[in-house]
C-alpha positions in Angstrom: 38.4 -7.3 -18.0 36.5 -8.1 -20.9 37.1 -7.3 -24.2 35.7 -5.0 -27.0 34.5 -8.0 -28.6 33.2 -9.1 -25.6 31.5 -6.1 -24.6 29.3 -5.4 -27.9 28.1 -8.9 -27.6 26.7 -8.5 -24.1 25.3 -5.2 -26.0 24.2 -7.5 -28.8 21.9 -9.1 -25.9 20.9 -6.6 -23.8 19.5 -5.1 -27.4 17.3 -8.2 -28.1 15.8 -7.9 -24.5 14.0 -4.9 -25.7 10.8 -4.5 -28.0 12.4 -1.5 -30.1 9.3 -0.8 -32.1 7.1 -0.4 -29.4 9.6 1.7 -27.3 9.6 3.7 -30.0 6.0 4.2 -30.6 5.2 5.7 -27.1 8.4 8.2 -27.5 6.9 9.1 -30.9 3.4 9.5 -29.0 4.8 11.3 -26.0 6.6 13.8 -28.5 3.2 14.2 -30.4 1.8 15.2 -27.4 4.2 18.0 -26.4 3.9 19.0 -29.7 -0.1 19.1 -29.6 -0.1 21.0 -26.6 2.7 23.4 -27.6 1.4 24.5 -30.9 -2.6 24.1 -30.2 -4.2 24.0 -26.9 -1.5 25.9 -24.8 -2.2 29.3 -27.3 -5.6 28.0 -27.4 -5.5 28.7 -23.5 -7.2 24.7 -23.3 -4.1 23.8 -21.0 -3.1 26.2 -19.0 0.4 24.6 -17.2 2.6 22.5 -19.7 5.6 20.9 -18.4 7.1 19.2 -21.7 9.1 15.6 -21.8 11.3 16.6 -24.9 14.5 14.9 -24.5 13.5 13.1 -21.8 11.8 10.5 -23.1 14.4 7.5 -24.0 15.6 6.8 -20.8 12.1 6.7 -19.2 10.3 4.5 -21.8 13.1 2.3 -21.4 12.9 1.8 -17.7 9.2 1.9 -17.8 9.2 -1.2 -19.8 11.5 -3.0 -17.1 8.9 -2.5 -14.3 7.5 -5.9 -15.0 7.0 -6.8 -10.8 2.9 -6.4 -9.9 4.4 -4.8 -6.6 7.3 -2.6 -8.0 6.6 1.3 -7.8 8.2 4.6 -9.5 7.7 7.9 -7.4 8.1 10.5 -10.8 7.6 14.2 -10.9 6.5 16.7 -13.1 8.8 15.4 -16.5 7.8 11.7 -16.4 4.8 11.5 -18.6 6.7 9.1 -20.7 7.3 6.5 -17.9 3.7 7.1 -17.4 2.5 6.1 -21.2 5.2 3.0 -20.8 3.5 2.0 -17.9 -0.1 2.2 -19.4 -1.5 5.4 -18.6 -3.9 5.8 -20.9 -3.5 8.7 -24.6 -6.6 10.3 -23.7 -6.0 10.3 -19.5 -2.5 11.6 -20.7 -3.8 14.4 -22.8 -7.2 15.2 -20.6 -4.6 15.8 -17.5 -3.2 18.7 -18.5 -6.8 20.3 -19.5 -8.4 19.7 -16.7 -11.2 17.2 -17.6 -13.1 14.8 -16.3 -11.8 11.3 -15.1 -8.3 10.1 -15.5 -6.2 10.5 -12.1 -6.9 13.3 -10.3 -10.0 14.0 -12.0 -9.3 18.1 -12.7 -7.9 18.4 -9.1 -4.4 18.5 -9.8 -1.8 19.8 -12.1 -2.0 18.1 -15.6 1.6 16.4 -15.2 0.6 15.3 -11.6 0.1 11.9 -12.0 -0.4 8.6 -10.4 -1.1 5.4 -11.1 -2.9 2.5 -8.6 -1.0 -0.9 -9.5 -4.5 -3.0 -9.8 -2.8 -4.8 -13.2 0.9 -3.6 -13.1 3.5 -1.4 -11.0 1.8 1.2 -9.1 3.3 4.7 -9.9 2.6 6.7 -6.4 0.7 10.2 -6.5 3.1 12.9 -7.9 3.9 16.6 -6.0 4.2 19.7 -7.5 7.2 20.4 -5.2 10.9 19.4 -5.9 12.4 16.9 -4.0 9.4 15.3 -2.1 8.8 12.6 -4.4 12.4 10.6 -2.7 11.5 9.9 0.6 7.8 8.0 0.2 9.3 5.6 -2.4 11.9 5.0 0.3 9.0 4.1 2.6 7.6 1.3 -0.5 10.5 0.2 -0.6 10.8 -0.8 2.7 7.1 -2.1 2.6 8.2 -4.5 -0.2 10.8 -6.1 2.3 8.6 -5.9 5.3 5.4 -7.7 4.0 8.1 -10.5 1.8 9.7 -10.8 5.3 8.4 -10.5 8.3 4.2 -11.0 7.0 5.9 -13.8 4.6 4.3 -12.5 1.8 6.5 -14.5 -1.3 4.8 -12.2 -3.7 6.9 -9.4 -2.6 9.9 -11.0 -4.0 11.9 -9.3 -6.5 9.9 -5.9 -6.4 11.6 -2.5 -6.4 11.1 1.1 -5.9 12.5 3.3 -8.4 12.5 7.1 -8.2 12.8 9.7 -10.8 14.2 13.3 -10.4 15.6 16.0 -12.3 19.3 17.1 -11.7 18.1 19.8 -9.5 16.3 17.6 -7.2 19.6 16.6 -5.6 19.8 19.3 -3.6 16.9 18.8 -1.8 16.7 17.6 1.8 14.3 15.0 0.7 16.7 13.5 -1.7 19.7 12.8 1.0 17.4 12.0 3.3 16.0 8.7 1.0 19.9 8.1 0.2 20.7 8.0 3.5 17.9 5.7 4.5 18.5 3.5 1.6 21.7 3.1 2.2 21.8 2.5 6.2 18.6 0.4 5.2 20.1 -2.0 2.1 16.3 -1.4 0.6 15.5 -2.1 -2.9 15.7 1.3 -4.4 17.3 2.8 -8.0 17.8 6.3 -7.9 16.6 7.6 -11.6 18.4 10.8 -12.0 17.8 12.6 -15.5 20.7 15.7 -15.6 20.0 18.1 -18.2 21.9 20.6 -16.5 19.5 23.3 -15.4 17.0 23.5 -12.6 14.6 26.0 -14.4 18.1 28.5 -15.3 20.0 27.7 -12.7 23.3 25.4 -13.8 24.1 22.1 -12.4 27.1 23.7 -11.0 24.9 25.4 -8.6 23.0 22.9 -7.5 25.3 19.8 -7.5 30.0 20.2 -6.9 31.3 20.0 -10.1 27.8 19.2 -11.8 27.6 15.9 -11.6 25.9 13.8 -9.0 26.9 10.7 -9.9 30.6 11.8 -9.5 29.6 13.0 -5.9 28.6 9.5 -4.7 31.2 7.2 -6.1 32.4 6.9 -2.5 29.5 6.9 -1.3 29.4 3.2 0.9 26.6 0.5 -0.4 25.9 2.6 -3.0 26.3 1.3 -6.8 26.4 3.8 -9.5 25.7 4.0 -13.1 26.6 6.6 -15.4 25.8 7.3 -18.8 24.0 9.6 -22.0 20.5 8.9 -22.0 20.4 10.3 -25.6 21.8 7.0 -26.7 19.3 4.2 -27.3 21.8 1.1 -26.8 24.2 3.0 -24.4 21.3 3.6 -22.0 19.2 0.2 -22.4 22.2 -1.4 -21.3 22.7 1.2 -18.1 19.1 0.3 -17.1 18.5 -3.0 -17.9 21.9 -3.5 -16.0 21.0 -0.8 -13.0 17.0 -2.5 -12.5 18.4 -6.0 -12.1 20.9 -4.8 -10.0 18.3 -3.5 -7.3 16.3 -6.4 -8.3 18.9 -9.3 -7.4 18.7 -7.7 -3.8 22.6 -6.4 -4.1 22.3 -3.7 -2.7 20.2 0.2 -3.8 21.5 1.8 -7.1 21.9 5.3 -8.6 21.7 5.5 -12.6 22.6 9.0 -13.9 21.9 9.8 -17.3 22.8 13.1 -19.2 19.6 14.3 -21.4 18.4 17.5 -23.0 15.8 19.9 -22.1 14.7 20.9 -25.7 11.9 22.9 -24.1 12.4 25.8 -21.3 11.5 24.4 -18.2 7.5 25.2 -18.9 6.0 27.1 -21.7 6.7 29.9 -20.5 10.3 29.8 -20.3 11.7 30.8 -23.3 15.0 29.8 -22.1 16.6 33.3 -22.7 19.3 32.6 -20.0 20.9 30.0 -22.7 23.5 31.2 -25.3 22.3 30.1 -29.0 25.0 28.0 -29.1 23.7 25.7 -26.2 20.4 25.6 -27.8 22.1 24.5 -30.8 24.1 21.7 -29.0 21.2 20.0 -27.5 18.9 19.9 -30.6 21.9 17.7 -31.8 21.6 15.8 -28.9 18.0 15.0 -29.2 17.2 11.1 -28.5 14.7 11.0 -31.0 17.5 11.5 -33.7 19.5 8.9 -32.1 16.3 6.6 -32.1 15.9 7.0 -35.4 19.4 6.3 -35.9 19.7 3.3 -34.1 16.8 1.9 -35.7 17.0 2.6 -39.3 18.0 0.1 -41.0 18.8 -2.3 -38.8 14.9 -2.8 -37.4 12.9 -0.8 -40.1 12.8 1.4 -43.1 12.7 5.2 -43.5 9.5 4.1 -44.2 8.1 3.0 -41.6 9.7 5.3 -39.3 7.9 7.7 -41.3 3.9 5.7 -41.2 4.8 5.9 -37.1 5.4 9.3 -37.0 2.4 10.1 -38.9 0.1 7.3 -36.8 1.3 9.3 -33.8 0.7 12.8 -34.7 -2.7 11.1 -36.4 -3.6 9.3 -33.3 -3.3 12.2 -30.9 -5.1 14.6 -32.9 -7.8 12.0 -32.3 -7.4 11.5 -28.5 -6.5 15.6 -28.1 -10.3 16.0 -29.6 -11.9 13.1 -27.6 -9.6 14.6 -24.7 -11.8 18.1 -25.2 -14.9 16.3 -25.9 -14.7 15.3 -22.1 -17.1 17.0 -19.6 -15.6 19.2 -16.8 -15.8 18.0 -13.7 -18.5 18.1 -11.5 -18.5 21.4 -9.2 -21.0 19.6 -7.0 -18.1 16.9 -5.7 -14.9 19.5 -5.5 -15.0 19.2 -2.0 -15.4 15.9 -1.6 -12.4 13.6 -0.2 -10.6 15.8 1.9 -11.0 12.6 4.8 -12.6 9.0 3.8 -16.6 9.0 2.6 -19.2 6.7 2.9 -21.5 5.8 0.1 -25.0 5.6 0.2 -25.4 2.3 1.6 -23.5 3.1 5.1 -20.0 1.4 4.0 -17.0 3.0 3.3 -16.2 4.3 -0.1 -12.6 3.1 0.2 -9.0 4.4 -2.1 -7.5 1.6 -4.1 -3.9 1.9 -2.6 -2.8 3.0 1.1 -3.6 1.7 4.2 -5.1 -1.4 5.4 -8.7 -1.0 4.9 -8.4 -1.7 0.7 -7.1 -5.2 2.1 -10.0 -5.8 4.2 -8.1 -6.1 7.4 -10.3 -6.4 9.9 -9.4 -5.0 14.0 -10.0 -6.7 17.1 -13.7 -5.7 19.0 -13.9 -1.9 19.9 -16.0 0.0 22.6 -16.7 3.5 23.8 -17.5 2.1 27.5 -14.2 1.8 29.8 -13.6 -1.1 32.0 -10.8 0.1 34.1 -8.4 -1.5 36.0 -7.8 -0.7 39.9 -4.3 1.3 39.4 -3.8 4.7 37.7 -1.5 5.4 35.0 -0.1 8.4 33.6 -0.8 9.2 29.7 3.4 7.8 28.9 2.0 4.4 29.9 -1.1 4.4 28.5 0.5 5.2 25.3 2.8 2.5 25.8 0.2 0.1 26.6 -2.1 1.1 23.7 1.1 0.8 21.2 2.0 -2.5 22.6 -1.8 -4.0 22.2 -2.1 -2.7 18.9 1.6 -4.4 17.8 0.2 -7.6 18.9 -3.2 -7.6 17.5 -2.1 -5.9 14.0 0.9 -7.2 11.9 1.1 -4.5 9.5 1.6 -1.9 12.5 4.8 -0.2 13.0 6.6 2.3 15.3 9.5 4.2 14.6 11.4 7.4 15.1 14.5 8.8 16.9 15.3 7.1 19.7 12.2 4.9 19.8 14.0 2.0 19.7 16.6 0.4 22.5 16.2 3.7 24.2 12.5 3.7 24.2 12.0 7.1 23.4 13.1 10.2 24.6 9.7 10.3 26.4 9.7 6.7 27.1 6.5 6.1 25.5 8.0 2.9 23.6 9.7 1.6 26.2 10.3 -2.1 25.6 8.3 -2.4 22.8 11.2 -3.2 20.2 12.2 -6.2 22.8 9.2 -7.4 22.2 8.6 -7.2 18.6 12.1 -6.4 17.1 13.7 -3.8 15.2 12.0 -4.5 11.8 8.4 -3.1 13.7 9.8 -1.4 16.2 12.8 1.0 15.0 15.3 3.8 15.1 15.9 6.4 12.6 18.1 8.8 10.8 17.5 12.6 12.0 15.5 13.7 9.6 11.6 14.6 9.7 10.9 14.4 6.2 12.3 10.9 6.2 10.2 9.8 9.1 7.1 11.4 7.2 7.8 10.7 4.3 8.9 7.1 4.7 5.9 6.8 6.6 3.5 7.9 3.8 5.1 5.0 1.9 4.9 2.5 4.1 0.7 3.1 4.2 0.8 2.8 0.6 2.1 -0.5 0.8 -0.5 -1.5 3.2 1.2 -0.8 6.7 0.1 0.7 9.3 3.3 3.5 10.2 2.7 5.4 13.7 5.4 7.6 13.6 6.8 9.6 16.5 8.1 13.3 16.3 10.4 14.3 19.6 8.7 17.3 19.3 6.5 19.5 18.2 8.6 22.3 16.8 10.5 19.5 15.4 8.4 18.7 12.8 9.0 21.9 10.6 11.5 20.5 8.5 8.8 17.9 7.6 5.9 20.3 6.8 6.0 19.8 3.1 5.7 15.7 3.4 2.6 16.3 6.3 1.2 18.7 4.4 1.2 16.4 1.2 0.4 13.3 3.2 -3.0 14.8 4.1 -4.3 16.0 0.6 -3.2 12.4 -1.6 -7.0 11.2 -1.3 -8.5 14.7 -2.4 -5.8 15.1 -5.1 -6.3 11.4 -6.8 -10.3 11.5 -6.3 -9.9 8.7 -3.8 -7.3 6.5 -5.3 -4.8 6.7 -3.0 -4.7 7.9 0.9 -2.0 7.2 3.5 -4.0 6.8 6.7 -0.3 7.6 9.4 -0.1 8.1 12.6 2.5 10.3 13.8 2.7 10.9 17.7 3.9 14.3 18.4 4.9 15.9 22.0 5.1 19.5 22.7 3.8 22.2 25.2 5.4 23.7 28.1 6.7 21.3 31.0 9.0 22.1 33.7 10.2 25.3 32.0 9.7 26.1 28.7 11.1 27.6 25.5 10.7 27.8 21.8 12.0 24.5 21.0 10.6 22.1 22.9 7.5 23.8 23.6 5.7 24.7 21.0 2.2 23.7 21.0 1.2 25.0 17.9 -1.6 22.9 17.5 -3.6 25.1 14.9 -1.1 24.8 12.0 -2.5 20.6 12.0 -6.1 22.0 12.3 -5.4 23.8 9.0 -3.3 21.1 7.1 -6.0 19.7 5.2 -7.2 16.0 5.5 -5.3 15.5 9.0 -7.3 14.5 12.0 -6.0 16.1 15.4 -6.6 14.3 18.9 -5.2 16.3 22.0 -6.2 14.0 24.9 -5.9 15.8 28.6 -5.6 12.4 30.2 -4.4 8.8 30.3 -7.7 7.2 29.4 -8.6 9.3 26.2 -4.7 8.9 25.5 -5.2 5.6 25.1 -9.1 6.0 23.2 -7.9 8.3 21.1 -4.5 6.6 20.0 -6.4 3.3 19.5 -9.0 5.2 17.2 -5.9 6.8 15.5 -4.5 3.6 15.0 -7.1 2.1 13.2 -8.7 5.1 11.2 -8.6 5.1 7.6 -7.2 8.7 7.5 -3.8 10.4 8.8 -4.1 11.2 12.4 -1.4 13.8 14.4 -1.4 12.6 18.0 -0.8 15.5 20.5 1.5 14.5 23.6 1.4 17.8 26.0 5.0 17.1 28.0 3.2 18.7 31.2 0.4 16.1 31.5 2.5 13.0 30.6 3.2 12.3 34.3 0.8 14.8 35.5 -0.8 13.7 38.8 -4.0 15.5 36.9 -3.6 13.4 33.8 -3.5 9.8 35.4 -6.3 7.9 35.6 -6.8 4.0 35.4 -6.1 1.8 32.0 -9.8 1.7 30.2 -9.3 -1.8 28.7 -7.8 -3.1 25.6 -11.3 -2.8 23.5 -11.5 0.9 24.0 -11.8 3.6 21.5 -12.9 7.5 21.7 -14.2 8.3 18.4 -13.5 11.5 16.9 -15.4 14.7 17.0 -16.3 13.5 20.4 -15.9 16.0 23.2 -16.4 15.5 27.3 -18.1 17.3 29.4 -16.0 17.6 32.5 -18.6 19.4 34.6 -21.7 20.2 34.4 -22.8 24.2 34.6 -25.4 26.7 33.8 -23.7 30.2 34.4 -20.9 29.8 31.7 -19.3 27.3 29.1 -15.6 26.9 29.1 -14.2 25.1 26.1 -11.2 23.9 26.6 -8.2 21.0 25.6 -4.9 19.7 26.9 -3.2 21.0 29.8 -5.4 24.1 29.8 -8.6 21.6 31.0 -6.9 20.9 35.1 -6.4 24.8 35.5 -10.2 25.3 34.0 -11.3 22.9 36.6 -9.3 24.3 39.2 -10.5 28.2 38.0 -14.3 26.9 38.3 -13.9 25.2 41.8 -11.6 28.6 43.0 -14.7 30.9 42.0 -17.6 29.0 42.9 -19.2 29.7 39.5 -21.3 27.2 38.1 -19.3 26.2 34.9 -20.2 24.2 31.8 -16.4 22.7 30.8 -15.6 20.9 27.6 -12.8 19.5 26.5 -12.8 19.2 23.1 -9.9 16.3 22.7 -9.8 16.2 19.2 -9.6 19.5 17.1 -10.1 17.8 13.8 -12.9 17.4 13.7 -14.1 19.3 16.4 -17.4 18.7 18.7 -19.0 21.9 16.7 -22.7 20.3 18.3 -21.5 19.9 21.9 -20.3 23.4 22.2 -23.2 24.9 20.6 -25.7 22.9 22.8 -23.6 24.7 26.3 -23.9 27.8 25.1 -27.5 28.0 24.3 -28.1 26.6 28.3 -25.1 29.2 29.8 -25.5 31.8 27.4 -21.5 32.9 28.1 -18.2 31.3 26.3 -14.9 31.4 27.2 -12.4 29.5 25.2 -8.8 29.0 27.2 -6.1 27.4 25.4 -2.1 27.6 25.5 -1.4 27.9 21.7 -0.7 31.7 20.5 -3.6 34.3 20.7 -3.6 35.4 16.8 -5.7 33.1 14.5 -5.3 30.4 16.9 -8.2 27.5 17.3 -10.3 29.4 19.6 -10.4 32.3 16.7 -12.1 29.5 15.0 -14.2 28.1 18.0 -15.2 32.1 18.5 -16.0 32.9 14.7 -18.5 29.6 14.4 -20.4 30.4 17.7 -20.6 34.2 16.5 -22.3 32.8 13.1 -24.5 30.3 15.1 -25.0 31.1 18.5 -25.3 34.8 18.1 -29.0 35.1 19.7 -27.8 33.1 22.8 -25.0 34.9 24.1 -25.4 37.7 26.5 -21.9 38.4 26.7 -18.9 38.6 23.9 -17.1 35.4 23.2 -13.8 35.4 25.2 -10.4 33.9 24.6 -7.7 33.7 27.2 -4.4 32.4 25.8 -0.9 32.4 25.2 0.3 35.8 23.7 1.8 36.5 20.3 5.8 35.1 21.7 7.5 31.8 21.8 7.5 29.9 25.5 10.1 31.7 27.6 12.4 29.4 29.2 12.7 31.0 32.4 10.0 29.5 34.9 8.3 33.0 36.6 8.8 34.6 32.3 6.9 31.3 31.4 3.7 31.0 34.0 3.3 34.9 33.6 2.5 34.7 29.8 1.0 30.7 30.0 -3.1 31.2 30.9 -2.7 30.1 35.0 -6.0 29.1 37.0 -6.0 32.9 38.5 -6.0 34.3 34.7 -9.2 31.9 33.7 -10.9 32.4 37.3 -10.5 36.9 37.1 -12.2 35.9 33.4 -15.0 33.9 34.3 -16.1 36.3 36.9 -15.8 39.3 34.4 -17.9 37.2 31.8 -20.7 36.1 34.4 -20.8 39.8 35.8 -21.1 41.3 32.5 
């Protein structure tokens, strides 16, 4: 072991690795900040959510300065405006955040704190979440990006970069933080768990959240896992715990977890006047202030009393400044609040494209597209077709990757990938852990690096779990102005099948319709299964892919293999026959029993299936009804604020004049799918059910 001797010399030259002046002229700015906000433009109501840094701002200066890789990453949260400042974020970006001005990185859409940062000249720092825990499992997916595109694209550039991520103490006891352990670990990816404990999730304990309160203690067992541990209140202590921790991850030995002990010398906001601590706590941690110990550490040794004192006053000085130039800002522009829900074009027909996510920043470029099928002779059922499209798209595309449970040597549980990982191998084509928020989340990652993830859900109910990571995934280009967007794919089964229940068949299909900046294609058959996917597949926004289990080896669904070049674009509906008495709009497995309704009655029937719900064929519907002046909408989701609420409300507003009888819905009722098969088909709309309502709408 070494000695003591030993030891402060290796201290010795970790200490001269560091520029301590500079390091201590952000913490001195980052504290000037809190205190700006605190004691001006919080009473002055000019920021109305303040989140401050005090105490936490050693540590992430210090490890800010050691992301020094072009393609290294942090995924922060709501405390890590000082890693942000190390990094580059500009003083007046930093203060105009939390006011809600102009520019900077969200441009007033987001919380002040929120932050991100596009790696155009340095590490990228991924778009933050106002929710705990989520910020784990997309770094995980970077990280994995990193080895991917040095690996398998043989991209040397990629060497050496790392993805670090940065939670509070209560963050550990979120499903999205084991979930990126557990992947990191299984995985051996380059990631350093950044844990700062100062002991309270808002006024909950550590204890509560963490056995015995300390997380680091929790893992030492924990296989290919290395752990630091240490007080980040201590300048030389913790330099030598990052510095140590970063090249660890770095030298490719293996993922890291650095825990470091802080204070929170603020409540948990500004309004938390931290009432649930005992004076003597407060008193205790106002010792432990790294600032003090800054100070400390520096004085004599690399300055005067002095000149600590000038950089105080430059800071408070030089934020004054930026706090009024920070005001002086306009607000932003009402007129564009709506813009970037999905990708834009700019005046000149070409896409107004993010800076990070996706390929399209990269200029990839896809193979020749068309709307016009050239089928082949034999029919296929939609599992093939989606097989065949994957397998096309994995040849012609690189950066394209497909994963989920079971996808792998199994080939799904639907057998939709079915050979695919033979073919390409299990770095494009792979299993993983059971967790939906790792599969999402991962997956919003890997866009960011430039990939192309299509991820598959077994099933539609079982994506709840991941409902904060989707939900997330589809507002990053609104919430960063267009900076960042993470254009997934993630292939989802559900519906009823042979029998039903509330598990497995779910459809559900509304909930995506609402999740803002998500695209939604429900194809009815093999051909627009494999359209659809393709358009998925290479769309510059995130795309949920509805596989209904009763038409993937429906005799209805099959239809011949359209050719490798073709696409259905969204918003696109088909008209599956041509009527005049009444319009039935329609998707999924609900289209056969229209058809076979409109055959059984004779009634000459305008059907539509919509295949994609986001966006929705608004024009083609509209166009029907004014020719059969009678709607009826049929689809197997539940009846209450389901999509044909939706359907019904727009043709109320804009086809009112046309109609000469009440917009109808037939659909599932307010329950779950029963499992028994007679409970099931007398609560599922069956072609007697549509047929008794389109002869009650054309008699009306």
């Amino acid at each position: 072991m070494p000695s003591t001797k030993q030891k402060e010399q290796e201290a010795d030259t970790v200490a001269e690795l560091f520029d301590w002046k500079k390091l201590a002229s952000i913490i001195l700015q980052s504290r000037a900040m809190d205190d700006k906000e605190e004691n001006d433009l919080v009473p002055a109501k000019e920021v109305l959510y303040q989140f401050s840094a005090r105490g936490h701002e050693l540590g992430q200066v210090i490890l800010g300065s050691l992301l020094n890789h072009k393609h290294d990453a942090a995924s922060a949260y709501y405390r890590s405006r000082p890693l942000l400042l190390s990094l580059g974020l500009s003083l007046e970006d930093a203060m105009a955040g939390p006011m809600g001005k102009s520019g900077g990185y969200s441009d007033g859409r987001d919380i002040g704190v929120v932050c991100n940062r596009p790696g155009v000249d340095g590490p990228t720092v991924l778009p933050m979440a106002g929710d705990v825990g989520s910020q784990y499992t997309p770094a995980i997916g970077w990280a994995q990006g990193i080895e991917y595109r040095k690996n398998v694209l043989g991209e040397e550039e990629y060497e050496k970069a790392i993805s670090v991520i940065l939670g509070g103490d209560g963050s550990v006891a979120t499903n999205g933080f084991w979930s990126a352990l557990t992947i990191a670990t299984t995985q051996n990816l380059p990631v350093l768990f950044y844990i700062e404990d100062n002991e309270y999730g808002i006024s909950v304990p550590s204890e509560f959240q963490t056995p015995g309160g300390n997380i680091a203690k929790n893992l030492y067992s924990f296989k290919n896992l290395r752990i630091f541990d240490g007080d980040g209140t201590q300048p030389l202590e913790a330099a030598e715990l990052l510095h140590d921790s970063v090249n660890y991850v770095r030298d490719r030995k293996g993922p890291a977890l650095i825990h470091l002990t802080v204070p929170r010398l603020n409540g948990h906001s500004y309004q938390d006047n931290q009432s649930y601590k005992e004076q003597e706590l407060l008193e205790k941690e106002k010792k432990k202030d790294p600032l003090k110990h800054l100070k400390s550490f520096l004085v004599p040794d690399y300055m005067d009393d002095a000149s600590w004192d000038d950089m105080e006053k430059d800071a408070r000085e030089e934020i004054e400044e930026v706090a009024q130039a920070a005001l002086d800002r306009p607000e932003p522009d009402v007129s564009k609040t709506e813009r970037y829900a999905f990708e834009e074009m700019k005046e000149d027909g070409s896409p107004d494209l993010q800076m990070i996510g996706g390929v399209a920043p990269e200029g990839h470029e896809f193979p020749e597209s068309s709307m016009d099928p050239k089928p082949e002779k034999h029919r296929i059922n939609i599992v093939e077709a989606v097989r065949r499209t994957l397998e096309y798209e994995l040849e012609t595309n690189k950066k394209l990757m497909v994963f989920g449970e079971d996808v792998g040597a199994k080939g799904g549980v639907h057998a939709a990938t079915m050979g695919l990982q033979t073919s390409f191998g299990d770095q494009r084509v792979f299993d993983t852990s059971l967790s939906e928020e790792g599969i999402i989340g991962r997956s919003v990652g890997l866009a960011y690096t430039g990939l192309v993830p299509v991820a598959e859900i077994q099933f539609r109910k079982y994506a709840d779990p991941a409902t904060e990571q989707l939900n997330n995934c589809g507002t990053i280009r609104w919430r960063t102005a267009n900076k960042f967007a993470a254009p997934i794919v993630v292939r989802m089964p559900g519906g009823f099948a042979k029998c039903g229940d509330p598990w497995h068949s779910m459809c559900n299909e509304v909930f995506f319709t609402h999740a803002i900046g998500w695209q939604l294609a429900f194809p009815s058959n093999a051909e627009d299964a494999v359209g659809l996917l393709r358009s998925a597949m290479r769309s510059n926004n995130p795309t949920i892919f509805f596989e209904h289990r009763n038409l993937l080896d429906a005799k209805y669904a099959r239809k011949p293999y359209p050719g490798d070049e073709f696409v259905v674009p969204f918003g696109k509906a088909k008209k599956l026959q041509e009527g005049d008495q009444i319009s039935l709009v329609t998707w999924g497995a609900m289209c056969e029993r229209s058809e076979e309704a409109a055959e059984q009655t004779g009634i000459s029937a305008d059907i539509i299936d919509l295949r994609t719900l986001m966006p929705w064929d608004k024009g083609a519907v509209l166009e029907s009804i004014k020719k059969t002046n009678r709607c009826l909408i049929v689809h197997e989701d539940s009846r209450t604020a389901g999509f044909g609420a939706e359907i019904s409300a727009v043709l109320s507003e804009e086809a009112f004049r046309y109609l000469d009888a009440p917009i109808e819905r037939l659909t599932m009722p307010d329950i779950p799918v029963p499992y028994n098969v007679g409970l099931m088909n007398s609560v599922l709309p069956g072609t007697d059910d549509i047929a008794d309502a389109m002869q009650k709408l054309v008699r009306f």
